[in-house]
C-alpha positions as CSV (number, residue, x, y, z in Angstrom):
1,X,0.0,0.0,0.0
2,X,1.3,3.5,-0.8
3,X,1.9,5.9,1.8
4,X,-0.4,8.5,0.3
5,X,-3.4,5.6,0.1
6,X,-2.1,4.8,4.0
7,X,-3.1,8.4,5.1
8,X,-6.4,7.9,3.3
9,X,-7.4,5.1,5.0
10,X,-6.5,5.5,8.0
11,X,-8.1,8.9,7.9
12,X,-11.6,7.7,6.7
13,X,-11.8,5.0,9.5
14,X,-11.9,8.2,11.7
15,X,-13.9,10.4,9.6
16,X,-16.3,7.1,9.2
17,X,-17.0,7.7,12.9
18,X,-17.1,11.2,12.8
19,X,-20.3,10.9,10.2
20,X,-21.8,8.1,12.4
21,X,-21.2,10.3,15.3
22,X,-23.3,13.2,14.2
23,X,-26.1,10.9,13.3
24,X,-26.5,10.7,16.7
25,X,-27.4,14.7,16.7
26,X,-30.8,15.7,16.6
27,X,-32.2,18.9,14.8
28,X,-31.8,21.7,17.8
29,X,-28.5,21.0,18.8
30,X,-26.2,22.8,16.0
31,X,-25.7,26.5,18.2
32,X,-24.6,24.2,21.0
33,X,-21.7,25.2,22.8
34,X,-20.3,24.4,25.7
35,X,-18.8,27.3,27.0
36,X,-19.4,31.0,26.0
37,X,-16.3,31.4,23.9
38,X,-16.0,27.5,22.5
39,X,-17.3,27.2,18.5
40,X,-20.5,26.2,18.4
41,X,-21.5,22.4,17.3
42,X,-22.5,23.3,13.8
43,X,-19.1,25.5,13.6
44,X,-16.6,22.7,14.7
45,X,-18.3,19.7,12.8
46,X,-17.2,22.8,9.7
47,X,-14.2,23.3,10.8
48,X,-12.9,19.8,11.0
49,X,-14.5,18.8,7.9
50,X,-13.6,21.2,5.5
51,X,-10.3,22.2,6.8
52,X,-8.6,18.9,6.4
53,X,-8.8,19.4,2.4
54,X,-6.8,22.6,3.3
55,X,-4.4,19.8,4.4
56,X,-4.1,17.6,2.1
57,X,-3.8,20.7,-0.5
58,X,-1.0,21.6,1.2
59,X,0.9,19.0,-0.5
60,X,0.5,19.8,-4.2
61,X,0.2,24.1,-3.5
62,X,2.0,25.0,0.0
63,X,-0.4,27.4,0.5
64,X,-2.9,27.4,3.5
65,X,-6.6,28.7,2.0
66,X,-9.7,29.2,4.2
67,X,-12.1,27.4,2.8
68,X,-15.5,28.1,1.8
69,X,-18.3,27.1,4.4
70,X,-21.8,26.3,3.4
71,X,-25.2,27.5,5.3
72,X,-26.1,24.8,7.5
73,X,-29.7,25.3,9.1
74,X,-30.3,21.9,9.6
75,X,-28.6,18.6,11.2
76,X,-29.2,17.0,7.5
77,X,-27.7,20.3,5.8
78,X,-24.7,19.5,8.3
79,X,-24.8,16.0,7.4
80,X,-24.9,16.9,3.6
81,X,-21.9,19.2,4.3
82,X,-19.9,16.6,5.9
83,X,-20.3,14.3,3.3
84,X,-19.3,16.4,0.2
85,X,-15.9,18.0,2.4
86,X,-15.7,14.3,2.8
87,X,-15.7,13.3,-0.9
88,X,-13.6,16.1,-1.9
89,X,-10.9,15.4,0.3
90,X,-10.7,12.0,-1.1
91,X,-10.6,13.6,-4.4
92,X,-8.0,15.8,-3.1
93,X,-6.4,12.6,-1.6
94,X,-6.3,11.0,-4.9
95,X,-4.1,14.0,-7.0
96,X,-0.8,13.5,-4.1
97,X,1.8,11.3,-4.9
98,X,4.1,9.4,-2.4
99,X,6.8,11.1,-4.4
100,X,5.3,14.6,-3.5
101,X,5.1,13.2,0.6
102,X,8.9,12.9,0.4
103,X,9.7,16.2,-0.9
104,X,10.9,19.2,1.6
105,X,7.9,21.3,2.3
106,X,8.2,25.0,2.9
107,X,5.9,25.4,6.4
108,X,6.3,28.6,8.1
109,X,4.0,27.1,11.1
110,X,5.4,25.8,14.0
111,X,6.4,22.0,13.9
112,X,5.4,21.7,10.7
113,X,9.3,22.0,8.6
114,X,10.3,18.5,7.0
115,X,8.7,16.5,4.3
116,X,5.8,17.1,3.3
117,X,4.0,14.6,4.6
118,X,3.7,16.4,7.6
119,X,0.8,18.3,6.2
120,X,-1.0,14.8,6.4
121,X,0.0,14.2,9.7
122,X,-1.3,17.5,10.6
123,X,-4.8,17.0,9.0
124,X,-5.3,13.1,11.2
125,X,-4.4,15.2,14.0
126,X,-6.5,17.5,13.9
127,X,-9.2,15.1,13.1
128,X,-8.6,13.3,16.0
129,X,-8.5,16.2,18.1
130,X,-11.7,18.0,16.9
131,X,-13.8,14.4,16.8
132,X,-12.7,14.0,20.2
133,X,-14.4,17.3,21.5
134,X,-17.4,16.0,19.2
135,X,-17.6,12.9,21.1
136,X,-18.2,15.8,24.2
137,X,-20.7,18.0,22.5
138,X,-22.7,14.6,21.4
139,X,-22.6,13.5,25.3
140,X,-23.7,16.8,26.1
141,X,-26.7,17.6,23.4
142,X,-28.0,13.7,25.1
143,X,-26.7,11.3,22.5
144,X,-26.0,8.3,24.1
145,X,-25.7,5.6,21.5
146,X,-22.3,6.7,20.3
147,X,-19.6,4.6,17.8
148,X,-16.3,3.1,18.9
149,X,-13.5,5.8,18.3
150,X,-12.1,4.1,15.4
């Protein structure tokens, strides 16, 4: 297996939970927040979601973009949302090279100078980290029948 279809994999067992995870949401819940300055529910399922493409871009273009975040109104817009940042990153996923994941990258961020695989590191981390506070919110909005974490 290539390193570039290692990430991917690896990555959609987690973002595989992440969708089954938010299944457990009902309508009502996406302005939840736990805490006045935290991102709200809708806002961090976003942020994880469409920001890992930023990561996986990083590879081919060095260049960190914000992306573009839809309305969401509705746990099914959120849901639909999920699903296409979902099949564009495996898109994205699908243009890198383990070739490209050797080269030097050119990070200014901290911890993030060597090859640039690091960028894919980067996005499983984050992943991780942001599902994790999901797993949280879900508790908290009264989900209780919640996936494994892988």
């Amino acid at each position: 297996m290539s390193k570039t279809a290692y990430w991917k994999e690896n990555w959609l067992q987690h973002r595989n939970v992440l969708t089954q995870l938010i299944d457990q949401i009902e309508d009502g819940h996406l302005d939840f927040k736990p805490w006045e300055d935290a991102m709200t529910l809708r806002d961090l399922v976003l942020h994880v979601t469409a920001w890992n493409g930023v990561f996986v871009n990083m590879v081919k273009t060095e260049s960190m973009t914000t992306p573009d975040l839809p309305e969401v109104h509705t746990m099914e817009d959120l849901r639909k949302a999920v699903k296409h940042f979902t099949d564009q990153t495996i898109k994205d996923f699908e243009k890198i090279t383990d070739e490209e994941l050797a080269l030097d990258n050119e990070a200014k961020l901290p911890g993030m100078q060597g090859k640039k695989e690091l960028y894919l590191q980067a996005m499983y981390d984050h992943e991780l980290h942001h599902k994790g506070q999901l797993f949280i919110y879900s508790r908290l909005v009264g989900a209780t029948d919640l996936p494994f974490f892988r």
